[in-house]
C-alpha positions in Angstrom: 0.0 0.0 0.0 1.6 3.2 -0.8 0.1 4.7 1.7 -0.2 4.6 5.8 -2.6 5.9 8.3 -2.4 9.2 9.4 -1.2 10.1 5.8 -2.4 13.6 4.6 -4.0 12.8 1.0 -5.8 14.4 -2.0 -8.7 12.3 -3.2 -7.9 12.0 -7.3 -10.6 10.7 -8.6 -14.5 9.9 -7.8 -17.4 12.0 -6.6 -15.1 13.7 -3.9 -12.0 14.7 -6.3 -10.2 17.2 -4.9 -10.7 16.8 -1.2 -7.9 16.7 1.1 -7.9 14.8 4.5 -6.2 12.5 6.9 -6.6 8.7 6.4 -8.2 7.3 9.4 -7.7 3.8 8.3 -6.3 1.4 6.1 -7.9 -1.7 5.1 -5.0 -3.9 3.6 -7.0 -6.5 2.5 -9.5 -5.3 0.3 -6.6 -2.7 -0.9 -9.1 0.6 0.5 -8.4 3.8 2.6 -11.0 5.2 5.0 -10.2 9.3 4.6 -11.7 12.4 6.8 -14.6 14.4 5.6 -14.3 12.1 2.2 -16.8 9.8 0.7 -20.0 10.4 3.1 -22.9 8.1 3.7 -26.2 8.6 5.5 -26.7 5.5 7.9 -30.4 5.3 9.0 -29.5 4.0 12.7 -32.5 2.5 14.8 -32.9 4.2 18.6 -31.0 2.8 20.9 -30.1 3.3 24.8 -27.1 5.1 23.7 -28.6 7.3 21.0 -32.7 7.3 22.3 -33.4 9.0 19.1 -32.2 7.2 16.5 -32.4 9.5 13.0 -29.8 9.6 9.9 -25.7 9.9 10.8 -23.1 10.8 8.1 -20.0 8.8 8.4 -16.9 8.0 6.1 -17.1 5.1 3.8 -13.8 2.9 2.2 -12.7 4.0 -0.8 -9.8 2.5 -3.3 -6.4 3.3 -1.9 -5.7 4.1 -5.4 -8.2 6.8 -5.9 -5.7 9.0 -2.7 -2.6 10.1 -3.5 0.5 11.5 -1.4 0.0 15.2 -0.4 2.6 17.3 0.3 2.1 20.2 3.0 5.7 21.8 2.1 5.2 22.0 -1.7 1.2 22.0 -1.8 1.3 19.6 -4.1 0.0 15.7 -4.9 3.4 13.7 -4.9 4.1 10.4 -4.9 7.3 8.8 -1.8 10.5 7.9 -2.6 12.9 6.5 -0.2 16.3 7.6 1.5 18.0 5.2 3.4 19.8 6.9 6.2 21.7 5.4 9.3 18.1 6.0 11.3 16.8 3.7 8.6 14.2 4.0 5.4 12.3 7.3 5.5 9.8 8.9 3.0 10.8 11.4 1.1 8.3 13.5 -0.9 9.6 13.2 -5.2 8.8 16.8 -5.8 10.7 18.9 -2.9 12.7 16.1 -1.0 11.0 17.1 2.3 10.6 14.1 5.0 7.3 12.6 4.8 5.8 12.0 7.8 5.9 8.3 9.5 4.4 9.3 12.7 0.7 8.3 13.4 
């Protein structure tokens, strides 16, 4: 997967082109990306004790890990990560600038 949760991303392609957001999750094996304020359903949700009213929630569906792609905060840019291997070890490295990408969660 090219990329990792807690990525910042720029949605390429589908209804929500353009948008940029955080990756909440990654679903490795059916290759898809849950992303922030991306992709929104309605869920009709029955009352329960913990929400007595029940009624219609928006929340983030999967989408296609390859419909996301790499954004860089530096350059303001989509980019795709190459890698420098330093002493610490393998880090990202954004193509376009050479800035760090961020590994951190």
């Amino acid at each position: 997967m090219h990329v990792k949760k807690g990525d910042f991303v720029m949605v390429i392609s589908g209804k929500d082109a353009g948008k940029k957001g955080k990756i909440i999750d990654v679903i490795l094996k059916k290759g898809r990306v849950i992303v922030e304020k991306a992709n929104l359903i309605k869920r009709h949700t029955k009352p329960s004790q913990s929400m007595p009213q029940g009624g219609i929630v928006s929340k983030e569906a999967p989408m296609a890990s390859s419909n996301v792609m790499l954004y860089c905060q530096e350059c303001n840019s989509v980019t795709r990560a190459s890698f420098k291997v330093t002493e610490d070890g393998k880090t990202r490295v954004c193509k376009k600038c050479g800035v760090n990408l961020p590994d951190k969660h």
